[in-house]
Backbone as JSON Lines, residues from 0, in Angstrom:
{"i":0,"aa":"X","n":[-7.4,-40.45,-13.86],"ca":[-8.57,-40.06,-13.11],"c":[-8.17,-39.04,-12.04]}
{"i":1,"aa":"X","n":[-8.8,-38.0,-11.82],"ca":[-8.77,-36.76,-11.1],"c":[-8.84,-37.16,-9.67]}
{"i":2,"aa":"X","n":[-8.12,-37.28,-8.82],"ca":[-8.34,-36.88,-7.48],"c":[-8.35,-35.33,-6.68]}
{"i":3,"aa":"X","n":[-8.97,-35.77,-5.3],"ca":[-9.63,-34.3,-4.46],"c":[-9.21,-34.41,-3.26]}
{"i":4,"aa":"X","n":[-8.29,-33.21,-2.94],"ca":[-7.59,-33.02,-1.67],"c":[-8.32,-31.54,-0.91]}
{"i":5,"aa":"X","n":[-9.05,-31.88,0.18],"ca":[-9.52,-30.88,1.1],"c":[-8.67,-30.14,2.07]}
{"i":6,"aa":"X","n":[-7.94,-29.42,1.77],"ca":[-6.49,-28.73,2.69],"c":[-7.11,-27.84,3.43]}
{"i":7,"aa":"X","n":[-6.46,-27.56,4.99],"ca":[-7.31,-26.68,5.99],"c":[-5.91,-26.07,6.33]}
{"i":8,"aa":"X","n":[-5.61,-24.77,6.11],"ca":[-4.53,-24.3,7.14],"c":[-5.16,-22.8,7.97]}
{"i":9,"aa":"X","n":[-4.44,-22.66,9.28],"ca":[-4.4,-21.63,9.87],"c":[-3.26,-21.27,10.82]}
{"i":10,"aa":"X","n":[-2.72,-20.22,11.12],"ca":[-1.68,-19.79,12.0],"c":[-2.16,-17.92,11.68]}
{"i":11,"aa":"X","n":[-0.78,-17.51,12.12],"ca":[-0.57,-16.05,12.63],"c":[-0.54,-15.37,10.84]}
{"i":12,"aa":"X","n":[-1.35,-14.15,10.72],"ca":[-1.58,-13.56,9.9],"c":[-0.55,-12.82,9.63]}
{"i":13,"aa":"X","n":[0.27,-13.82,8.24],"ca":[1.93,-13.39,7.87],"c":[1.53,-13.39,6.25]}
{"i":14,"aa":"X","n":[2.07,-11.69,5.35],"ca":[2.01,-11.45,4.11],"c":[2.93,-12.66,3.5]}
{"i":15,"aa":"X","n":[2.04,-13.51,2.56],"ca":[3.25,-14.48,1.17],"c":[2.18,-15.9,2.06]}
{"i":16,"aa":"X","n":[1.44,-15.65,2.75],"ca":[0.88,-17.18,3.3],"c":[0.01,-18.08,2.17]}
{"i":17,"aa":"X","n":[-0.58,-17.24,1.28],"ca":[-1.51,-17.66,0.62],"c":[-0.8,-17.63,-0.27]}
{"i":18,"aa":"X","n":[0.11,-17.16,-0.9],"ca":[1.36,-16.84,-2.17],"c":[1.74,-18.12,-1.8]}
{"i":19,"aa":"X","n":[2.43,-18.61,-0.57],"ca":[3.08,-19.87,-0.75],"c":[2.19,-21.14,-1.04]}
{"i":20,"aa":"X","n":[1.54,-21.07,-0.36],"ca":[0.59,-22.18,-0.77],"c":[0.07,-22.46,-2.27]}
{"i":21,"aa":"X","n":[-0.77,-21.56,-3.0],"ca":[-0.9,-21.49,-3.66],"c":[0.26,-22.3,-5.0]}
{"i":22,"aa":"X","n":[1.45,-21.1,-4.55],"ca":[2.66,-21.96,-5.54],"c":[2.43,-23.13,-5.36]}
{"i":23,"aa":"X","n":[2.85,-23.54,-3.91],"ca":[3.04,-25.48,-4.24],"c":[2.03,-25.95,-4.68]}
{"i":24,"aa":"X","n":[0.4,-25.67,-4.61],"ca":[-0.17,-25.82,-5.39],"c":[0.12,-26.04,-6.86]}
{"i":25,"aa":"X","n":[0.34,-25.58,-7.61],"ca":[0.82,-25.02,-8.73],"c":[2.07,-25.67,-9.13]}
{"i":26,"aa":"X","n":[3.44,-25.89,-8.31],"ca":[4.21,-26.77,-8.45],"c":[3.78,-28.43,-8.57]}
{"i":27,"aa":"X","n":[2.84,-28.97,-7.75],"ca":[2.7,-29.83,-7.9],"c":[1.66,-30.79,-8.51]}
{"i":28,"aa":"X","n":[1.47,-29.58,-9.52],"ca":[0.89,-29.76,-10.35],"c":[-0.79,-30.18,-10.01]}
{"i":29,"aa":"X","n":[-1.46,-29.45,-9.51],"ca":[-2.59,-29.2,-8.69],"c":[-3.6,-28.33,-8.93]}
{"i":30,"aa":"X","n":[-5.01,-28.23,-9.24],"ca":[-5.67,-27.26,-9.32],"c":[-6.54,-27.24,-8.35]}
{"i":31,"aa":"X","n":[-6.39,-25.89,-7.83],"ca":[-7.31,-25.12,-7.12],"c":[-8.93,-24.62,-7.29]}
{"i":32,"aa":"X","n":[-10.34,-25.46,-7.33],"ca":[-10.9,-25.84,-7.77],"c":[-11.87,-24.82,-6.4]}
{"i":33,"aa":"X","n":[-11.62,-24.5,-5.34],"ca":[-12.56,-23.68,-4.64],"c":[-11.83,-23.51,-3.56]}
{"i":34,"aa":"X","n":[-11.91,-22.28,-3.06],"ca":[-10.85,-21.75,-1.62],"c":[-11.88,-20.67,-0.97]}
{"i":35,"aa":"X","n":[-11.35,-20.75,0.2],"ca":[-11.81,-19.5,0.69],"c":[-10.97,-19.15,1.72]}
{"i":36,"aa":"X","n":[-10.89,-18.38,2.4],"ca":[-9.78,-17.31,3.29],"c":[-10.29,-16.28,4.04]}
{"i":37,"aa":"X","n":[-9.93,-16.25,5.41],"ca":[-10.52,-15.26,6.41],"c":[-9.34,-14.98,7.11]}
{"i":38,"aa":"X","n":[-9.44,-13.71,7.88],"ca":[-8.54,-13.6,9.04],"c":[-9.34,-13.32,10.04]}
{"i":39,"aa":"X","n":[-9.3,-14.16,11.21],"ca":[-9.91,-14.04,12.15],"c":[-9.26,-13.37,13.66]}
{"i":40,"aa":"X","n":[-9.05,-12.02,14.0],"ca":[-8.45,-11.38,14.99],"c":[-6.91,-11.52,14.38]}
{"i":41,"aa":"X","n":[-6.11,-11.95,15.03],"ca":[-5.02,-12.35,14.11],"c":[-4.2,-13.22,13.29]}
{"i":42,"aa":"X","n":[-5.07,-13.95,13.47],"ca":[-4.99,-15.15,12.99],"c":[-5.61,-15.37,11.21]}
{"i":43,"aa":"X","n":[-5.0,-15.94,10.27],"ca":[-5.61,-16.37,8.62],"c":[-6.22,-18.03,9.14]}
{"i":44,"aa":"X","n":[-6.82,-17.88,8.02],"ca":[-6.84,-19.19,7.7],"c":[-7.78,-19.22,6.26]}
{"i":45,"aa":"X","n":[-7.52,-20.96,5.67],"ca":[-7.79,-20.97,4.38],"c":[-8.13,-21.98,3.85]}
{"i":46,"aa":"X","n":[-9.2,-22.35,3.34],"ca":[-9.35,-24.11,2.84],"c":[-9.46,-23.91,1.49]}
{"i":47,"aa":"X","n":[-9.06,-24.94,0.87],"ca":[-9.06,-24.98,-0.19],"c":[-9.49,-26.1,-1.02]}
{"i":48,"aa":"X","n":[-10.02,-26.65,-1.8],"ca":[-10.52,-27.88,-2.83],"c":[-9.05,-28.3,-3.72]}
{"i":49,"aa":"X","n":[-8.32,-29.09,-3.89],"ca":[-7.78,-29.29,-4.82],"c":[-7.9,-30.27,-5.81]}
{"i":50,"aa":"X","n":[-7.59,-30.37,-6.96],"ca":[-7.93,-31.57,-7.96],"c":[-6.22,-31.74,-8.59]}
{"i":51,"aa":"X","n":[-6.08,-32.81,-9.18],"ca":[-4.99,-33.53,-9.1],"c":[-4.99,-34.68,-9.58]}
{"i":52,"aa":"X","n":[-3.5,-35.65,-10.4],"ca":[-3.72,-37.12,-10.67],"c":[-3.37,-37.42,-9.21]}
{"i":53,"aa":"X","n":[-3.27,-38.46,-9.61],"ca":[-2.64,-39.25,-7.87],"c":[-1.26,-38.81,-7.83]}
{"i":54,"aa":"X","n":[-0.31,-39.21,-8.54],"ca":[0.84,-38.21,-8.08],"c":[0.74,-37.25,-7.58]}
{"i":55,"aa":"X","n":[0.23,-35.83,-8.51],"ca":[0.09,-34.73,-8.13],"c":[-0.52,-34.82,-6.72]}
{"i":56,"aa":"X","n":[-1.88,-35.09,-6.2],"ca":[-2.1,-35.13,-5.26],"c":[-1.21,-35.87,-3.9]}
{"i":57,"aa":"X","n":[-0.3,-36.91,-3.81],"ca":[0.3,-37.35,-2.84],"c":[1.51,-36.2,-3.25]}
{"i":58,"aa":"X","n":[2.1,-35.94,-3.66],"ca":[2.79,-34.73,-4.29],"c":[2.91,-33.89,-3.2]}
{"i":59,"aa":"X","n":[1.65,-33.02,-3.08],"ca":[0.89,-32.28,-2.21],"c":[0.86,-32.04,-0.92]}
{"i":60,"aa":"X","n":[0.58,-33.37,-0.97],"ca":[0.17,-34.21,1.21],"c":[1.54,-34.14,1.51]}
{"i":61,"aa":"X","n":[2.66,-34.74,0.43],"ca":[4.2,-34.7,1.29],"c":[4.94,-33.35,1.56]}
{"i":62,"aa":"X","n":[4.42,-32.49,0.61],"ca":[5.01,-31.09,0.45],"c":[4.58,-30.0,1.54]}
{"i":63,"aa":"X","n":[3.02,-30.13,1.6],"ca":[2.8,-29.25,2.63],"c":[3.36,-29.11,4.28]}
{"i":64,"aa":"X","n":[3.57,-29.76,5.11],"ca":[3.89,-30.26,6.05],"c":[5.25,-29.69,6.54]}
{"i":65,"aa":"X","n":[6.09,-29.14,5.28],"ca":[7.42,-29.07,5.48],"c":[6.95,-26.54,4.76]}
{"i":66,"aa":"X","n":[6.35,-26.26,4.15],"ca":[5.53,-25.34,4.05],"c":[4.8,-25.1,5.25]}
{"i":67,"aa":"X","n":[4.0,-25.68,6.05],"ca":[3.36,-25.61,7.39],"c":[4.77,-25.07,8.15]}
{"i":68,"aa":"X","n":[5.53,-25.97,8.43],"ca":[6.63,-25.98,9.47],"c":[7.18,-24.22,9.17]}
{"i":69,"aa":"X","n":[7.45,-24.24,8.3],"ca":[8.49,-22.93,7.77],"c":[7.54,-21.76,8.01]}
{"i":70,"aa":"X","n":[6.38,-21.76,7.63],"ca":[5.76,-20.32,8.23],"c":[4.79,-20.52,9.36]}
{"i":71,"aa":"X","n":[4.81,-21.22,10.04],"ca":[3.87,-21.69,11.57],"c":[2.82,-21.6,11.15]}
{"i":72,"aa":"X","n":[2.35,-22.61,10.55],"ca":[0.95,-22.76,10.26],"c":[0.97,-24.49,10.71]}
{"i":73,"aa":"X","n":[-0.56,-24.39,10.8],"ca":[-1.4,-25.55,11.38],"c":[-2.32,-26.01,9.75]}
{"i":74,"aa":"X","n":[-1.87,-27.52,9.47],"ca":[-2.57,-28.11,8.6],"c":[-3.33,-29.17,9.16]}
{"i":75,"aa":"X","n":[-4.15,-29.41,7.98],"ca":[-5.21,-30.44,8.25],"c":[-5.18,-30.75,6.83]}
{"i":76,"aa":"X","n":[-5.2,-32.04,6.2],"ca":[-5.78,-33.0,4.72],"c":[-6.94,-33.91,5.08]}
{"i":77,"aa":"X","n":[-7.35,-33.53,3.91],"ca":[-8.53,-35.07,3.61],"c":[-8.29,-35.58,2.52]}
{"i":78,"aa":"X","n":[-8.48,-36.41,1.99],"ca":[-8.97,-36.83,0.48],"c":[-10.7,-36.93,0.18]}
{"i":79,"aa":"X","n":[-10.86,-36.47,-0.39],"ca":[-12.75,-36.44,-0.73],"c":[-12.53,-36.46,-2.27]}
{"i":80,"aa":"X","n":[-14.18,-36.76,-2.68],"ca":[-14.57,-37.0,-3.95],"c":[-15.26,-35.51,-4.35]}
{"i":81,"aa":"X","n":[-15.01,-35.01,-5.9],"ca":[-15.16,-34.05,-6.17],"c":[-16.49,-33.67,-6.07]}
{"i":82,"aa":"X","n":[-17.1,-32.59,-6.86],"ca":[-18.27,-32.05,-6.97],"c":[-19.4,-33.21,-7.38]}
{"i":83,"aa":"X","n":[-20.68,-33.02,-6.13],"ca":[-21.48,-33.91,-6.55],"c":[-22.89,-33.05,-6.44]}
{"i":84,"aa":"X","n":[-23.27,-33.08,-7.79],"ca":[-24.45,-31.68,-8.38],"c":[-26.07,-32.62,-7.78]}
{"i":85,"aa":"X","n":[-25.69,-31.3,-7.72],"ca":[-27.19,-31.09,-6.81],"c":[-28.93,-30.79,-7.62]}
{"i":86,"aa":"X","n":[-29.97,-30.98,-7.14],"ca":[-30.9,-30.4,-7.61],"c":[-31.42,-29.4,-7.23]}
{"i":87,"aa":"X","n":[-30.25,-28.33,-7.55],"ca":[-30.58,-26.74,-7.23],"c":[-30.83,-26.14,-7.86]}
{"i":88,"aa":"X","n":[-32.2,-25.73,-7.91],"ca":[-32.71,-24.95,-9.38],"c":[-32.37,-22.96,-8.83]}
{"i":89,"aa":"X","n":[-32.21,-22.91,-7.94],"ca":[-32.29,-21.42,-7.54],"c":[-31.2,-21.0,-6.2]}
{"i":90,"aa":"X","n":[-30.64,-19.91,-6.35],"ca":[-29.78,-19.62,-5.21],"c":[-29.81,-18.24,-4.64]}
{"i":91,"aa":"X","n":[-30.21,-18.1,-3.4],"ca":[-30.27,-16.91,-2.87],"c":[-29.16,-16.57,-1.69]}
{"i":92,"aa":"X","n":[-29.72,-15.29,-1.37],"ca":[-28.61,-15.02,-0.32],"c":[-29.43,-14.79,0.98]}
{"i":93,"aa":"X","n":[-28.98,-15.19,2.15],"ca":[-30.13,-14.98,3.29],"c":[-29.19,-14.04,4.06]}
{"i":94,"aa":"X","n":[-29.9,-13.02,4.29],"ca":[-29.3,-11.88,5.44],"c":[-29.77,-11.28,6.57]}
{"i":95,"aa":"X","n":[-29.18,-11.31,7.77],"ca":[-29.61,-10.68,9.04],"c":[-28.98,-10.11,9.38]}
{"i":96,"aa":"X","n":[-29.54,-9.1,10.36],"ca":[-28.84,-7.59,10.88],"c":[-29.76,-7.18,12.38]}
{"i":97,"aa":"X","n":[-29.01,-7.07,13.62],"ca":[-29.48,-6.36,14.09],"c":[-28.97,-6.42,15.37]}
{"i":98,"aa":"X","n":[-29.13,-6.21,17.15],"ca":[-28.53,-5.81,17.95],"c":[-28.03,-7.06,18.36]}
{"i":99,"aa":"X","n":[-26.74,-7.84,18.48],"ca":[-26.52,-9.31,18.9],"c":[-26.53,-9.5,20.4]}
{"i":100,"aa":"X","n":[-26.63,-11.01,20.17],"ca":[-27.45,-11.36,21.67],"c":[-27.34,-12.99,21.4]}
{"i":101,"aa":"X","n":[-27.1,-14.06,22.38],"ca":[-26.47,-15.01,22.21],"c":[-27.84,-16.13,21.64]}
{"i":102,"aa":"X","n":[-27.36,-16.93,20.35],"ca":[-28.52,-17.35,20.26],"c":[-29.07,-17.31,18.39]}
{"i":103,"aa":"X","n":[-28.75,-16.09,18.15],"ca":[-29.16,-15.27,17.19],"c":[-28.88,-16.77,15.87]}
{"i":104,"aa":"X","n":[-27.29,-16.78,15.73],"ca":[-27.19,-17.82,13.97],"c":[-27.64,-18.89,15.1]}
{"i":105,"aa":"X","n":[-27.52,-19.64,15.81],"ca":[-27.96,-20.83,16.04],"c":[-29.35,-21.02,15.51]}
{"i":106,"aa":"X","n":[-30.42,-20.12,16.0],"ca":[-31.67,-20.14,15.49],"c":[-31.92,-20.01,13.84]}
{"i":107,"aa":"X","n":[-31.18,-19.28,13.54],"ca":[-30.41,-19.23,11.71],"c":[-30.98,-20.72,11.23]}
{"i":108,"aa":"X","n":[-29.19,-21.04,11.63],"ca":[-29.07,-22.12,10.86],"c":[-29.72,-23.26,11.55]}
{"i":109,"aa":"X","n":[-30.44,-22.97,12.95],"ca":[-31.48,-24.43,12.46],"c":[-32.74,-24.02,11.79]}
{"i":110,"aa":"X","n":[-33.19,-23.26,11.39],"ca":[-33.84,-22.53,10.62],"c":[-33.97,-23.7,9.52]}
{"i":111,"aa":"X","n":[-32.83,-23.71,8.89],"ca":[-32.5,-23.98,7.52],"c":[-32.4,-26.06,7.19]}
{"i":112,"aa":"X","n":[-31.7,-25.96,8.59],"ca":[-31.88,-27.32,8.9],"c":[-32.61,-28.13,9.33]}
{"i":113,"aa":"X","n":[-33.47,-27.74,9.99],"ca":[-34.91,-28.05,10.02],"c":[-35.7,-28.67,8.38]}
{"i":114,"aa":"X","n":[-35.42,-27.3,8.02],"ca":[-35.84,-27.76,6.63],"c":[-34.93,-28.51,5.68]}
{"i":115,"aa":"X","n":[-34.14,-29.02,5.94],"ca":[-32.73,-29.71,4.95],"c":[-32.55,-28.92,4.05]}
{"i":116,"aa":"X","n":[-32.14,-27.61,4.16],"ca":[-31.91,-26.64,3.17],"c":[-29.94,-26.44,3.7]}
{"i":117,"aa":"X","n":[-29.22,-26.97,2.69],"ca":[-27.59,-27.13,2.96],"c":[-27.8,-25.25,2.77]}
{"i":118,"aa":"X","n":[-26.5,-24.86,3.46],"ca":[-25.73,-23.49,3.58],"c":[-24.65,-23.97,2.88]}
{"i":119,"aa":"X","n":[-24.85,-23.3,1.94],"ca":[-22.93,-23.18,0.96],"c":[-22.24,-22.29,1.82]}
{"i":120,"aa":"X","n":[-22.58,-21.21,2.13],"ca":[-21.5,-20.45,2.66],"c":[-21.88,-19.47,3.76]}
{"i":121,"aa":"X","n":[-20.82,-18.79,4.76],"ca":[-21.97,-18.05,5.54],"c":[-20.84,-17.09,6.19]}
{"i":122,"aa":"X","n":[-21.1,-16.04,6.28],"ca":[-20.25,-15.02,6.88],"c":[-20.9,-14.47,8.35]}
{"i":123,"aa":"X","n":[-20.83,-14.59,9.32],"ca":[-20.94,-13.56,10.37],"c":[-19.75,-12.74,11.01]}
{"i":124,"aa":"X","n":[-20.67,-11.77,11.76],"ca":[-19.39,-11.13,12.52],"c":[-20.66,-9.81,13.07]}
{"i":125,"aa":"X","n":[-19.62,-9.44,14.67],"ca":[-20.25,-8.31,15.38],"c":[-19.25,-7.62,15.88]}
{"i":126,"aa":"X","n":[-20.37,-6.4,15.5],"ca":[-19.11,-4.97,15.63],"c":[-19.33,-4.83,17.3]}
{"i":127,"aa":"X","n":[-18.37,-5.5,17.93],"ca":[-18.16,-4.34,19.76],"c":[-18.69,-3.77,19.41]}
{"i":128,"aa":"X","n":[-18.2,-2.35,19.05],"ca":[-18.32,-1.06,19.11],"c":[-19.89,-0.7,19.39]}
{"i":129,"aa":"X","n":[-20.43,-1.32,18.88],"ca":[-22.13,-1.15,19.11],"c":[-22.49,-1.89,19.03]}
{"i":130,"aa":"X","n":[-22.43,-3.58,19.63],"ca":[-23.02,-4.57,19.8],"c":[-23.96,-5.16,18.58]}
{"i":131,"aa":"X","n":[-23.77,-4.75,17.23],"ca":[-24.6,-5.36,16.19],"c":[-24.06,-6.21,15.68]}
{"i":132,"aa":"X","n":[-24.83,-7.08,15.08],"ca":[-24.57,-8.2,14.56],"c":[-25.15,-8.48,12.97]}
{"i":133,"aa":"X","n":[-24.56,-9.78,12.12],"ca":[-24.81,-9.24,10.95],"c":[-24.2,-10.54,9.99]}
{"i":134,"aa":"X","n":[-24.58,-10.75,9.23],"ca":[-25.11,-12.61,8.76],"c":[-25.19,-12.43,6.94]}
{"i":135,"aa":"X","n":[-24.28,-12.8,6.4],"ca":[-24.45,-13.22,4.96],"c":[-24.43,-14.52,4.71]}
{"i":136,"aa":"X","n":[-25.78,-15.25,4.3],"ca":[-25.73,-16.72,3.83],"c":[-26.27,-17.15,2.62]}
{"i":137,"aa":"X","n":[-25.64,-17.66,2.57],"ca":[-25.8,-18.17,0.47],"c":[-26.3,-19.83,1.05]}
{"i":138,"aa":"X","n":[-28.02,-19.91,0.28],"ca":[-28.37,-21.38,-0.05],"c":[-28.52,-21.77,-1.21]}
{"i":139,"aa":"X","n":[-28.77,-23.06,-1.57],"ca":[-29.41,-23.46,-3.21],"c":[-30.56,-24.06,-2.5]}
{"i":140,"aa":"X","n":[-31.7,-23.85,-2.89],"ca":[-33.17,-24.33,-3.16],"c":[-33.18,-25.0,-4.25]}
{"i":141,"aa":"X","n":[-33.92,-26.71,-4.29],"ca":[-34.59,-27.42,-4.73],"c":[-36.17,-26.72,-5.65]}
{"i":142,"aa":"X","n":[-36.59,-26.93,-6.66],"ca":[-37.94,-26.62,-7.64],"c":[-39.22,-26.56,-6.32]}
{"i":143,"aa":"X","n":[-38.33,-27.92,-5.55],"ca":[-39.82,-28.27,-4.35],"c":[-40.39,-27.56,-3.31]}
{"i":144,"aa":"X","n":[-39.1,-27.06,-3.19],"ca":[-39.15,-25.61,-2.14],"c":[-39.69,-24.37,-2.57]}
{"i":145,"aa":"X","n":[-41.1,-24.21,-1.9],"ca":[-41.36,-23.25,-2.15],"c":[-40.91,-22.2,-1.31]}
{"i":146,"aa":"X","n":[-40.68,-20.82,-2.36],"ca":[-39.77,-19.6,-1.68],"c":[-40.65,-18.83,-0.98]}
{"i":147,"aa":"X","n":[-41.49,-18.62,-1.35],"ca":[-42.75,-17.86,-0.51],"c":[-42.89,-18.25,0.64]}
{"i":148,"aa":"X","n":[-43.54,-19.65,1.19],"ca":[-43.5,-20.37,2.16],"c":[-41.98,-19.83,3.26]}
{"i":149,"aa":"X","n":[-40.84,-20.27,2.7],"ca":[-40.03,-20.15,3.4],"c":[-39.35,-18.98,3.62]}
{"i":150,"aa":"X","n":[-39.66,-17.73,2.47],"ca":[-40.1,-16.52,2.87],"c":[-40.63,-16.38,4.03]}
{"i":151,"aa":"X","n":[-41.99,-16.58,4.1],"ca":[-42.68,-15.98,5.39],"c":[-42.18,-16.6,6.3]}
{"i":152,"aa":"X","n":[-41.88,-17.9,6.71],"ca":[-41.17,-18.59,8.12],"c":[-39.84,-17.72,8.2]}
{"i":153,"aa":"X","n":[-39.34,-17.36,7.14],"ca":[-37.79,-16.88,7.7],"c":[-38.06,-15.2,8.49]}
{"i":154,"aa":"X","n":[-39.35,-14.62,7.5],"ca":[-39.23,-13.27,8.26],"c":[-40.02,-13.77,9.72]}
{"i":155,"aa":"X","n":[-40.76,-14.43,9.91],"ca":[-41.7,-14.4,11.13],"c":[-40.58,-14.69,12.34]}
{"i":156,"aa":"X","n":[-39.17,-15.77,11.89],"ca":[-38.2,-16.23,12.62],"c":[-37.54,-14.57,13.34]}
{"i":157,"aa":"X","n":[-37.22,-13.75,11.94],"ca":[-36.79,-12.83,12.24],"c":[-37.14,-11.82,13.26]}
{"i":158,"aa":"X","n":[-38.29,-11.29,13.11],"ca":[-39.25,-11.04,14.08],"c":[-39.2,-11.3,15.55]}
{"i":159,"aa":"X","n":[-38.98,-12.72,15.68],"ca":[-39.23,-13.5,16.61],"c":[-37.59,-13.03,17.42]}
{"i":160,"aa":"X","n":[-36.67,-12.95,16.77],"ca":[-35.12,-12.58,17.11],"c":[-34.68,-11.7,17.41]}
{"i":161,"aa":"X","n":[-35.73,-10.66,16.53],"ca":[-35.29,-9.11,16.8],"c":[-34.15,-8.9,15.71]}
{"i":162,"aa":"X","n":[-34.45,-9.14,14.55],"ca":[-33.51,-8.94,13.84],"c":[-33.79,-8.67,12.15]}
{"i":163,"aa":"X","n":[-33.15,-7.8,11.17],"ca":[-33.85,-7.69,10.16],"c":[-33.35,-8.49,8.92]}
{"i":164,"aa":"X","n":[-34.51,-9.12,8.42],"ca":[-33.54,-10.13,7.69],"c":[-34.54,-10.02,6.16]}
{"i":165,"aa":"X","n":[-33.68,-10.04,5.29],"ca":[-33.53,-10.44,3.92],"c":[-33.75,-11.5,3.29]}
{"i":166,"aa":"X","n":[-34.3,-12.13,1.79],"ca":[-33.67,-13.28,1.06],"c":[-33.81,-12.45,-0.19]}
{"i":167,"aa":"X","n":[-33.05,-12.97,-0.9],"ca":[-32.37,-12.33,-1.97],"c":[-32.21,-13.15,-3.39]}
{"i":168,"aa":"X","n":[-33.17,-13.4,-4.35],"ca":[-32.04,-14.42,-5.87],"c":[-30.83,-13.77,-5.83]}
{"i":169,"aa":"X","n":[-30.13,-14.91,-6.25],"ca":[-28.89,-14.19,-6.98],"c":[-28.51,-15.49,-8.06]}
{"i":170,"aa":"X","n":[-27.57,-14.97,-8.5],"ca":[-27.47,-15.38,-9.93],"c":[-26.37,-16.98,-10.07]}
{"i":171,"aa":"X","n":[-25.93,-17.08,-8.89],"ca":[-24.79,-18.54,-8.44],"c":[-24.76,-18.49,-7.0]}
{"i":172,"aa":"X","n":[-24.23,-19.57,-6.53],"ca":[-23.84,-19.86,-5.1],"c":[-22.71,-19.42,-5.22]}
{"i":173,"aa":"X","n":[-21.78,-18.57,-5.76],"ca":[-20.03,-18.31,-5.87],"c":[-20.35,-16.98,-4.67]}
{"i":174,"aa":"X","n":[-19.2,-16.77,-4.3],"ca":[-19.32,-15.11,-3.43],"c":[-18.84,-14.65,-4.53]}
């Protein structure tokens, strides 16, 4: 039976960080089942899903730690249970853009939470340089949810923010 290891690392943004990991991944006989990776100022960081028997997975938990140490990185483990499917008949992308100002994703994402609409994924970031700001978010919608409806609440939100915002089908929740 498959076990699921939730790995969190971050430290100083050093080329072979994700190369190493990955390997021991891979050494210990582990699959990499969903990751994602940012560098934030100078800093990486990277979570990852893994699947695994139980060996493989305690495998893992003992190996990393001594991988952490050697390239100054900061870990975190969980153990969790794998993918649990949803009734998501549709997946879009929600996008905002416009002069930032404190306030802006909070109102977002209670937006969304309000309505118990989960965020798979969500990118922000603002350019200094000209104070804009700027929001990629991927949801899955339920059959029950109507898109129209939450169409118009999301642009009226927008409006309300000063900001220009988007929803989008797209074809998976994957980036």
């Amino acid at each position: 039976m498959s076990q699921y290891l939730v790995v969190t690392v971050m430290g100083a943004d050093r080329t072979g960080s994700v190369s190493s990991l990955t390997k021991l991944a891979s050494e210990c006989g582990c699959n990499i089942v969903d990751s994602r990776m940012a560098i934030f100022g100078l800093e990486f960081t990277m979570i990852m899903l893994l699947k695994g028997s139980a060996k493989a997975i305690n495998q893992i938990e003992s190996k990393i730690p001594a991988v952490a140490l050697k390239r100054e990185l900061i870990t975190m483990m969980k153990r969790t249970s794998g993918y649990t499917l949803q009734n998501v008949t549709d997946h879009y992308l929600v996008e905002y853009a416009g002069v930032d100002q404190p306030g802006i994703l909070k109102a977002i994402t209670a937006f969304f939470a309000t309505r118990n609409i989960d965020i798979s994924s969500l990118k922000s970031e603002i350019d200094p340089e000209n104070d804009q700001t700027r929001a990629v978010i991927r949801i899955g919608l339920t059959a029950e949810t109507p898109i129209e409806e939450l169409e118009k609440d999301y642009f009226e939100l927008c409006e309300q923010i000063d900001v220009q915002g988007t929803i989008t089908k797209c074809n998976s929740n994957l980036i």
